[in-house]
Every structure is written in C-alpha cells, then in structure tokens.
N, C-alpha and C positions, 0 to 999 in steps of 0.2 A: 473130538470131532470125527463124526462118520464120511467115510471117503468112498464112493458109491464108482464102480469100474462100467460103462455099458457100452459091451464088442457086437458092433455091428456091422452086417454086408450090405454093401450096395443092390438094389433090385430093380430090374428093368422092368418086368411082367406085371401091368398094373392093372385096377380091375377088380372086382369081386369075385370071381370063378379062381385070378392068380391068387389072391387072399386065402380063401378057400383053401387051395392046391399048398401054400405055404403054411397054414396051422396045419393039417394032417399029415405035413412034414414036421410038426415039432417046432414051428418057427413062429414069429410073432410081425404082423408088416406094421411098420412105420415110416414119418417122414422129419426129416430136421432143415429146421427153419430160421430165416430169421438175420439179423445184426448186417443187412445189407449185402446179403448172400441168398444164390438159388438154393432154392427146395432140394432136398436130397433124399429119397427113395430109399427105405433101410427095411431089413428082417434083422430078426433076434434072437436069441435062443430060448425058447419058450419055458422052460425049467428053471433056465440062470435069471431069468429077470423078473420072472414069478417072485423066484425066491429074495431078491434083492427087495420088491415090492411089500414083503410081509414085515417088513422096518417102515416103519411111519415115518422114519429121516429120510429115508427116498423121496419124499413128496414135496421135500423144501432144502434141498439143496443144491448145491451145484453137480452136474457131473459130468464127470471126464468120459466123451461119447470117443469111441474110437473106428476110424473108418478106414479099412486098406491104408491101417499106418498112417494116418491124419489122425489129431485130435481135436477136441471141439469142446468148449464150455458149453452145458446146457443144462437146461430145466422141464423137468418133465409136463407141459402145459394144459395135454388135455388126456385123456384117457376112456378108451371104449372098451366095458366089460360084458360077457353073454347074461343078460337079467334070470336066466334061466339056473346058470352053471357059475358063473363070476368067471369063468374064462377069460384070460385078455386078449380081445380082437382087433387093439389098435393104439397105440402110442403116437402122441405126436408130442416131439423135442424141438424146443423153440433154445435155441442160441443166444447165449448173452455176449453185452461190450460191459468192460471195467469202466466204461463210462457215462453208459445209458442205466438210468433208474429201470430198477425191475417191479412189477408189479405181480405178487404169490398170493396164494392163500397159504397160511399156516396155521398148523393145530394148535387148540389155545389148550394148555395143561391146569387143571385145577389143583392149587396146593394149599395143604391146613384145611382139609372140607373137614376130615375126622374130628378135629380139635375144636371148633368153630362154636362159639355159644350159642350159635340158632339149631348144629346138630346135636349136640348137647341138649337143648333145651327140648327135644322132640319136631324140630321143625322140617315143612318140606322141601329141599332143595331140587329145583331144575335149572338143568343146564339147558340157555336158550340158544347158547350156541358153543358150534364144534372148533371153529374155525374162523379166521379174519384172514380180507383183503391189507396186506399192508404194500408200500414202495418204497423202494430203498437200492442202494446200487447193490451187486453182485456178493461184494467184499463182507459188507453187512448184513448178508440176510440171517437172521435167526433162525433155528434149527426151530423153534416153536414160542409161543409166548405164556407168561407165568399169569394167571389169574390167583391173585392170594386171598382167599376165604378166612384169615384169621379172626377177623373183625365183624365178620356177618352173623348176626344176631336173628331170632323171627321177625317177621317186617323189613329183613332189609334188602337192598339191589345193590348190586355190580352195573356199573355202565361202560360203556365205551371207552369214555373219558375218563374215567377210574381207574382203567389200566394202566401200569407203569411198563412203559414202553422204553426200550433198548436206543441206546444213543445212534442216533442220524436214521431213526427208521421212521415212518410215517403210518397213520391209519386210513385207508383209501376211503371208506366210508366217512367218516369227520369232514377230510378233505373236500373229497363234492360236494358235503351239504354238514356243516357244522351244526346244525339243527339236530342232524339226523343221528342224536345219541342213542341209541338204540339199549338196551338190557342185554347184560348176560348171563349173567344168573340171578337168582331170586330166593328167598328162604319163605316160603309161606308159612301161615298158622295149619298145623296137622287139623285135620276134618275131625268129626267126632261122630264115631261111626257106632250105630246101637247094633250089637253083637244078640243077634235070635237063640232062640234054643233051637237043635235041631227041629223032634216035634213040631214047634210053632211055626220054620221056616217051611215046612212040608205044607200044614194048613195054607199058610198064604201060597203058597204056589199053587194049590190048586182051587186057591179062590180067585186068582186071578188069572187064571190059566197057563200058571207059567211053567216050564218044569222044575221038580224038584232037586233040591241040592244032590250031589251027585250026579245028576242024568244030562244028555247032550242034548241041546236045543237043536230041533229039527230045521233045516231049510239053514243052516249057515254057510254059505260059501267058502267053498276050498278054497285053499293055495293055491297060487298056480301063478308062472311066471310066461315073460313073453321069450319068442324066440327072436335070432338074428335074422 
C-alpha cells in the first residue's frame, strides 16, 4: 500500500496576484476542506507534490496532510492544471470521517487484454473509459479497480455491471440510475482496409484534389493551448 506524505503551510494572502506571487516562489496554493471543519488556506512545495503526483496512487488515496504539526485525513478532490504547461495552479484537499462514505473516481486497470481471444483473433479493442465514480468509506477505498479481459472475444462488451467490484464498495453510477449500465470496453471487428500502391494513391490524390501521400495538407490548424 502507497503511503502519500503532503507538508503544507498555512497562507493568509488570498487572491490571484498572491497565487501568482506563490508559484514563482516554487509553491503551489491550496485549500482543505471539509468533515464539519473551516476551510484551510494551504501552499506546497511545488517539486515535492509534483513529484508525488506522477504515481497514479496519489489520486485515490488517503493522505496524511500535515499542517503546523496538525494532521489531517484527506483526498485529493479537485485539481487545476496550466492547459498550456500542465503546471499545477491549484489543489483543493477535501477531509475525510471514518465514518461518512466517500465518494472518488478511481482508475480502472485493464488485465489479460494481451491474452484475450478477440486480441488474438485481430480484434479492435477500446477502452470507453478511464475511471469510475465509486462510494465507500475511507478504510475501503481501493487504490484502483481490475477490469479482466480474459473472456472478451470480437463482438464482445464489458459493462458496468460486469465489473467485479471489491467488498463494501459501491458503483456511484449504478446507484443513481441502475439503467444506466454503461460500456467499458468493447472488442470490435478490425475494418478491412484496401492497401493502394503508392503510384495509384498519388493518381487519386490528385484526382480528387487531395494531397499526396507523404505531403502536409495545407490550412490544418496548429496546436495550441489556452492560458491561465
């Protein structure tokens, strides 16, 4: 089990100009929240909790927030990244009780894809999703959930309800609407794609005026990300 440490300062100076003033110090502002307790004003160290971040256990666990010698259960709830730079501009740590149900996303892990007689067979698998809503108290949460592909052949699906889900946890989506079984992965039939000769793919391209293989289509828009 990953044991996730995050030392943080109290911060009075609130604000986006203090924000500001606190990343080009190397610090990261956040707030903790939550379990019948005031909001708490916190910076970070922008390095250390980068780095803690780059473990996908970060995201579903519990952790031990430490404030001027105070501890504090919490969960990482929401998080604000620069779209530009993926810099982090904002944590916010919401506080658990050992006895109020929590409500996470956690990453769903796909195992036996490799093995699987639809990959096998040439089939196309997508993953429909990355992550599920589950509830469960503190003591329970699962560091991630197992989707097992052994069984998935071409034509077949994973749903919701197919997931084998971990003792006393819940699926939040089931819950509000047990209709609402959703897909999670899929194995379709591979496309059957007619392979050109070069030659001939050149003719068609400039019978239809497209460009030729090899060449960059004019007018495609760049990248380009927003700012904070």
């Amino acid at each position: 089990m990953n044991q996730f440490e995050v030392v943080a300062e109290p911060r009075s100076a609130l604000g986006k100009g203090a924000s500001r003033r606190l990343r080009r110090a190397g610090r990261v502002p956040g707030v903790l929240y939550g379990a019948g307790k005031e909001p708490v004003s916190l910076s970070m160290e922008a390095s250390r909790i980068g780095k803690q971040m780059e473990n996908e256990a970060f995201f579903s666990h519990i952790l031990a927030v430490k404030v001027d010698g105070e501890e504090a259960q919490a969960v990482v709830k929401d998080l604000q990244r620069d779209p530009a730079t993926s810099q982090v501009l904002h944590v916010d740590l919401q506080r658990v009780s050992s006895t109020e149900e929590l409500h996470m996303r956690v990453p769903l892990h796909f195992i036996n894809e490799a093995d699987s007689p639809g990959k096998r067979h040439g089939g196309v698998i997508s993953h429909l999703m990355v992550d599920v809503e589950i509830g469960c108290l503190p003591r329970d949460l699962p560091e991630f959930i197992e989707v097992d592909m052994s069984g998935l052949d071409v034509g077949d699906s994973l749903h919701l309800s197919d997931l084998a889900m971990p003792d006393r946890v819940r699926l939040m989506p089931l819950v509000h609407d047990p209709e609402n079984d959703q897909p999670v992965v899929t194995v379709q039939h591979p496309q059957k794609l007619e392979v050109l000769g070069e030659d001939e793919g050149e003719e068609i391209a400039e019978d239809e005026g497209a460009p030729a293989a090899g060449t960059e289509a004019e007018g495609a828009p760049p990248d380009g990300g927003g700012e904070d």
